[in-house]
N, C-alpha and C positions, 0 to 999 in steps of 0.2 A: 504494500500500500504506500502509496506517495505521503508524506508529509512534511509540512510546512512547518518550517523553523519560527521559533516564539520567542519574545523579548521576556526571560521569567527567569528565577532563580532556583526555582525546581523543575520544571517541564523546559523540554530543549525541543522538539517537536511535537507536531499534532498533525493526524490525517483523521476523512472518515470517508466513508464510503453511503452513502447513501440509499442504494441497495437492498442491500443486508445491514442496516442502521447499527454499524459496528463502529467504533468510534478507537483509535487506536494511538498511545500516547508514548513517547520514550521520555525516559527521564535521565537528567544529568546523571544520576548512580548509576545509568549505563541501562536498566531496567526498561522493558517495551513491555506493555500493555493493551490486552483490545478488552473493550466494555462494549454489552453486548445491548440491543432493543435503546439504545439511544435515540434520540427523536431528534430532531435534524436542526431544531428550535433550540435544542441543548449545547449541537455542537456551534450556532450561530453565536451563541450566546458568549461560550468558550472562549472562541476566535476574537469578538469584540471588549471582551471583558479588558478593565485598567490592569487587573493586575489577572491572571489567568490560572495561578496557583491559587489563588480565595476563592476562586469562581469554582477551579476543579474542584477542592474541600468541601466549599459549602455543596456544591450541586450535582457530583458526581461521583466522589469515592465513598464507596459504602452503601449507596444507591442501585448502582446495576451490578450486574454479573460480570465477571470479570475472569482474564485467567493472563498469565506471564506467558509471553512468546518466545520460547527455547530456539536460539538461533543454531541452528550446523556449523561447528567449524571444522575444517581442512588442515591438514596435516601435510 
């Protein structure tokens, strides 16, 4: 999934897909995340928000379903 670099001190990107209303977030600890039945109004919100890290807290973590995305690596 594509995502769009964030001005934040915890969140480094954000994509989502609209789709399958999976909303999909990496964080500076290196950690990628997709939260799942996001509503598209949620991720506008995200995107627009002053600060995007109070906006994810107050309005997204702990709210949806969510799981960590296990990258591959090569050897």
């Amino acid at each position: 999934m594509l995502r769009t670099r964030v001005s934040s001190s915890d969140l480094q990107s954000v994509g989502y897909d609209a789709t399958t209303c999976i909303l999909e977030i990496k964080f500076h600890s290196g950690g990628i995340y997709q939260y799942f039945k996001v509503p598209e109004s949620i991720n506008r919100g995200l995107m627009a928000a002053f600060s995007h890290g109070k906006y994810f807290h107050a309005c997204i973590k702990d709210l949806y379903f969510y799981q960590k995305i296990l990258l591959k690596t090569t050897y």
